[in-house]
C-alpha positions in Angstrom: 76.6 179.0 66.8 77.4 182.7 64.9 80.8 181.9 64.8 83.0 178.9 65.2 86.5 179.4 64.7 89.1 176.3 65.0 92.6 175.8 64.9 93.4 179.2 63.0 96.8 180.7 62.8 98.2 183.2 60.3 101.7 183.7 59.6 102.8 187.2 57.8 105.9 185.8 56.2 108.2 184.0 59.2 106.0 186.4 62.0 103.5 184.2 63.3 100.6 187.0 64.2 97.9 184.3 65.0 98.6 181.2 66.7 95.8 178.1 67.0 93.3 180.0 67.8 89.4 177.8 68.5 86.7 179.9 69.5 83.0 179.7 69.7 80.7 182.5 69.2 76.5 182.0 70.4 74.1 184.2 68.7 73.2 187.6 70.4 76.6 187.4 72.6 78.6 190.6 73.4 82.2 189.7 73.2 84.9 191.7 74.2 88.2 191.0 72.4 91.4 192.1 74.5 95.0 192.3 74.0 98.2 194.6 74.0 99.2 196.2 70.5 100.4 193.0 68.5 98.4 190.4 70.0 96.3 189.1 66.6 93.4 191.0 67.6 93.0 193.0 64.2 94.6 189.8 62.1 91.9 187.7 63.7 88.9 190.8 62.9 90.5 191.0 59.8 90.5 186.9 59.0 86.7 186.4 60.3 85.8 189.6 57.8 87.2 187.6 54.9 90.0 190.7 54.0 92.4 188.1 54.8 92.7 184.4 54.6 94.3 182.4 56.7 97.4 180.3 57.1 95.5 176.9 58.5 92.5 176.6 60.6 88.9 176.9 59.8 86.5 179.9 60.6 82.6 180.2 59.7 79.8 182.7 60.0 76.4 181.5 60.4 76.8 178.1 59.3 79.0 179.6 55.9 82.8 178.9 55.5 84.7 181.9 55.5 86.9 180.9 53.2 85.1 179.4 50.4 81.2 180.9 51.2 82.7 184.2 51.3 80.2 186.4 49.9 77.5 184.5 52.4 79.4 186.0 55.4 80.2 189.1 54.0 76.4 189.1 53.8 75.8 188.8 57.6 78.5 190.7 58.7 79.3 194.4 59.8 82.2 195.6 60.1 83.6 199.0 61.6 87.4 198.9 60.8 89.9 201.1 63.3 90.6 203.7 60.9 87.0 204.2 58.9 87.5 204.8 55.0 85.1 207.4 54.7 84.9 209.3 51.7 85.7 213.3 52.9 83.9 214.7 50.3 80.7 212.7 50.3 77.7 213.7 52.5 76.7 211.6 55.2 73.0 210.8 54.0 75.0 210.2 50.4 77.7 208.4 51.3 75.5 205.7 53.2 73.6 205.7 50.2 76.2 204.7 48.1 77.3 202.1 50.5 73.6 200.5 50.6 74.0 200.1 46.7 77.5 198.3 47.1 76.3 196.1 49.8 73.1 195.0 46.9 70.2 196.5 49.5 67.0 196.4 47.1 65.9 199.9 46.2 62.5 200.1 48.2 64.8 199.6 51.3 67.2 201.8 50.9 65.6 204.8 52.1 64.1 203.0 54.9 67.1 201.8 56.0 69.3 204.9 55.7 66.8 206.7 57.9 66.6 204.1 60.2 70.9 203.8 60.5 70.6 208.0 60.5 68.1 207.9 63.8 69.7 204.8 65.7 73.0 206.2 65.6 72.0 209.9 66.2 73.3 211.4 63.1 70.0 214.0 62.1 72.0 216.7 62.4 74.8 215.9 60.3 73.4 214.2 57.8 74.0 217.1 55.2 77.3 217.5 56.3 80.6 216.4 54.4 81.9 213.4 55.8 85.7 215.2 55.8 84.3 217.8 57.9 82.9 216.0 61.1 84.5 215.4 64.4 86.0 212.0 65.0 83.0 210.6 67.5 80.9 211.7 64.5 82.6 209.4 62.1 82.7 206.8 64.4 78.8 206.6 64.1 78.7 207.3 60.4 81.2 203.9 60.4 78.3 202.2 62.8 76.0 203.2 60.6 77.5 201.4 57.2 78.0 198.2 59.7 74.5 198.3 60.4 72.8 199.4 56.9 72.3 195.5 55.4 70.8 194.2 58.9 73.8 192.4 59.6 73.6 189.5 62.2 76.9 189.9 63.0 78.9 193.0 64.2 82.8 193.2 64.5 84.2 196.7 65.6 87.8 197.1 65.9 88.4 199.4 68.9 85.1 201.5 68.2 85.6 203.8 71.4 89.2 205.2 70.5 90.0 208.6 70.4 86.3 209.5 71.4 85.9 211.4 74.7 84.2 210.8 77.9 80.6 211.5 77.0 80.9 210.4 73.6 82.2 207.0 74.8 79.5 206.5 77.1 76.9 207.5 74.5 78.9 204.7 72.5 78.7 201.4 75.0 74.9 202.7 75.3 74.4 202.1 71.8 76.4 198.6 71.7 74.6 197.8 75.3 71.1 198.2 73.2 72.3 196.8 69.6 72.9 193.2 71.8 70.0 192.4 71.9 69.3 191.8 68.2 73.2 191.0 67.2 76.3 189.4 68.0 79.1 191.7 68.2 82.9 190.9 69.1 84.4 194.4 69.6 88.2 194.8 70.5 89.4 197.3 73.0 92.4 198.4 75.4 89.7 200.1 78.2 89.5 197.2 80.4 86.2 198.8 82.4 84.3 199.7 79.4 84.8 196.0 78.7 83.8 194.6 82.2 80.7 196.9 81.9 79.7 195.9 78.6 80.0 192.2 77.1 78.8 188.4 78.4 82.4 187.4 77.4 86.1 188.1 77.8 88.8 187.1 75.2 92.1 187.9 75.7 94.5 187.5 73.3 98.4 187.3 74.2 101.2 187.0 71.7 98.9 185.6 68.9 97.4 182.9 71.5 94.0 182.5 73.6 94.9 183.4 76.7 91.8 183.4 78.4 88.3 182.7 77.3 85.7 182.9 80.2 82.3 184.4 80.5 81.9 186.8 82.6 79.9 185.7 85.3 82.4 182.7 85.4 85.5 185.3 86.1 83.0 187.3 88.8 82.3 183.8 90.7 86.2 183.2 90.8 86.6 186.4 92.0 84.0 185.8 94.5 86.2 182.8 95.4 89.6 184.5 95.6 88.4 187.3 98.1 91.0 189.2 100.0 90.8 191.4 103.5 93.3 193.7 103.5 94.3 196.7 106.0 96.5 198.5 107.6 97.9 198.6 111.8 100.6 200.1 113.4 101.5 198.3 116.5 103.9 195.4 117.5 102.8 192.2 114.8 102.7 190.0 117.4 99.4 192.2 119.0 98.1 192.3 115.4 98.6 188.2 115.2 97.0 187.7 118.3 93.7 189.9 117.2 93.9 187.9 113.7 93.5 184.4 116.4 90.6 185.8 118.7 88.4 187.0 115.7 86.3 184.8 113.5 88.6 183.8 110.5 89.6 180.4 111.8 92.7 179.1 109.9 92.5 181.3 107.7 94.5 184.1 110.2 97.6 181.8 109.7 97.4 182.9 106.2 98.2 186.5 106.7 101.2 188.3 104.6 102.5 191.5 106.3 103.9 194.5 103.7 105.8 197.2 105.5 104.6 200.5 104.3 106.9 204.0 104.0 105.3 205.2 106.8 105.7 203.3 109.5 102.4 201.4 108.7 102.0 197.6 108.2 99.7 196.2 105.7 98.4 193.2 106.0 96.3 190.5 103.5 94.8 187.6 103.8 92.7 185.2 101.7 88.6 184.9 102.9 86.9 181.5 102.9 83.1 181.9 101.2 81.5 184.6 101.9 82.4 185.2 105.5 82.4 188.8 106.3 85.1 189.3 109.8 85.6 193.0 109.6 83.3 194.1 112.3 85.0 191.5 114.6 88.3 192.1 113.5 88.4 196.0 114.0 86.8 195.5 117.7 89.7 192.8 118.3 92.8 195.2 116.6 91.1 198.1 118.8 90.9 196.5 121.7 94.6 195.3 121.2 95.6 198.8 121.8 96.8 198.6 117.9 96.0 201.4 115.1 93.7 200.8 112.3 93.3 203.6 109.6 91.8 201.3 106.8 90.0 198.1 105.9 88.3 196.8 102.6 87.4 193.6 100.7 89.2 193.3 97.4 87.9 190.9 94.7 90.5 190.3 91.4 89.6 192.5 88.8 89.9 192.0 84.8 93.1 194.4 85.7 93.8 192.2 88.1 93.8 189.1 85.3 95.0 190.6 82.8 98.7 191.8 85.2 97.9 187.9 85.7 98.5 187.0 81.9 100.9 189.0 81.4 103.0 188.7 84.4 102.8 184.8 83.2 103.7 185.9 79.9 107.0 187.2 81.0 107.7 185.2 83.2 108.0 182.2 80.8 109.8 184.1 78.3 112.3 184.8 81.5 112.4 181.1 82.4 113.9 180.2 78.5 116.9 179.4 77.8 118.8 182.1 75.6 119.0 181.3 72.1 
């Protein structure tokens, strides 16, 4: 394992930020860390980094206790903070030399590896330029470049797509898409689809706790699972029940929930067994009921859809308390 984490927590004076954490990381695995503002994610970056210890639990790196092997995981780790302490009026090609002295790279590979950061994260064309002067996607790939100078086997990067736009975000889950394959990153974000499109793993953290921890081909066979039909008919319901009865869905048309619409239109839901496909069957039946049918789709749960599920859970519990 990369990273094995147990039991943490981390209190910041009577505010419990992290709460019994236990995670395990395999090597070369693309986690995505999620959460709303407050949830621990930073605390926990910040915790596995070794800038702060923690209250109880046990995290290491590689084999090498974060707590008292500390300068081993600093070693194998690299880390691109939210807000990137970049030195305005340092060059880019001299500020990422300065950081390959502090992180003890041996002379003969610092040039190497400064020109090999400089091409991976497409910086040629800034590399003369003062770091104070570039755009904020550009010094979000001169802080990718310092995480990736000492060959680290590990990459954490706290929300490394904020405040970058469209293209530049793109040209940014490209580059963690292809730096997968030869490291394990755990990157945090709030953009649920650059997430889903990106990692083997969600993480979600909720109040300080683990609120989900699933890979993701384990959340897209439970969506598989939890399929949906949904569409909408305007006619009598008893016309649209008796459609639901002659079509191909079994039982499952005594499952149906009916949503008025604004309109005048009725919606209507119901949950799929396996993999059975009735819309071809259904609309001939609705049509031939003399009933009007202006749409019809498949939904599968999203990570949207889990993550309302969380929190909606969330509240609901704190709702269910009783008042202090």
């Amino acid at each position: 394992m990369m990273v094995e984490i147990e039991h943490l927590s981390k209190y910041f004076g009577p505010v419990l930020a992290v709460s019994d954490v236990s995670l395990k990381i395999g090597r070369n695995e693309i986690v995505g860390l999620l959460g709303n503002n407050g949830a621990g994610k930073s605390t926990l970056m910040r915790m596995l980094t070794t800038y702060l210890p923690a209250t109880s639990g046990r995290m290491t790196v590689d084999g090498f206790d974060v707590l008292t092997q500390s300068q081993d995981v600093r070693r194998r780790i690299g880390y691109l903070p939210e807000s990137i302490p970049l030195y305005p009026e340092m060059r880019v090609e001299e500020y990422l030399r300065y950081r390959a002295q502090l992180k003890g790279l041996s002379r003969c590979k610092v040039r190497p590896r400064i020109e090999h950061v400089l091409g991976r994260c497409r910086l040629g064309e800034v590399r003369r330029r003062q770091c104070g002067t570039l755009s904020k996607g550009f010094r979000q790939r001169v802080g990718l470049a310092d995480a990736l100078l000492a060959e680290p086997a590990l990459l954490i990067l706290d929300e490394p797509t904020d405040g970058l736009d469209p293209g530049q975000k793109q040209e940014a889950l490209a580059l963690l898409r292809d730096l997968g394959r030869e490291h394990t990153i755990v990157f945090s974000s709030h953009l649920l689809g650059e997430v889903e499109s990106l990692v083997n793993r969600i993480v979600i953290l909720r109040r300080g706790h683990l609120a989900l921890d699933k890979r993701i081909e384990e959340l897209r066979e439970e969506a598989d699972r939890e399929r949906t039909l949904r569409f909408e008919v305007r006619g009598g319901r008893e016309a649209v029940d008796g459609a639901l009865r002659n079509c191909s869905l079994g039982e499952s048309a005594r499952s149906v929930r009916y949503n008025p619409l604004p309109d005048g239109w009725l919606q209507g839901e119901l949950r799929l067994p396996g993999s059975l496909d009735p819309r071809e069957d259904l609309v001939r039946q609705i049509t031939g009921a003399g009933v009007g049918l202006r749409h019809i789709e498949f939904h599968r749960p999203s990570l949207n859809d889990r993550w309302n599920e969380i929190n909606n859970r969330d509240v609901a519990s704190l709702a269910a308390a009783p008042s202090a």
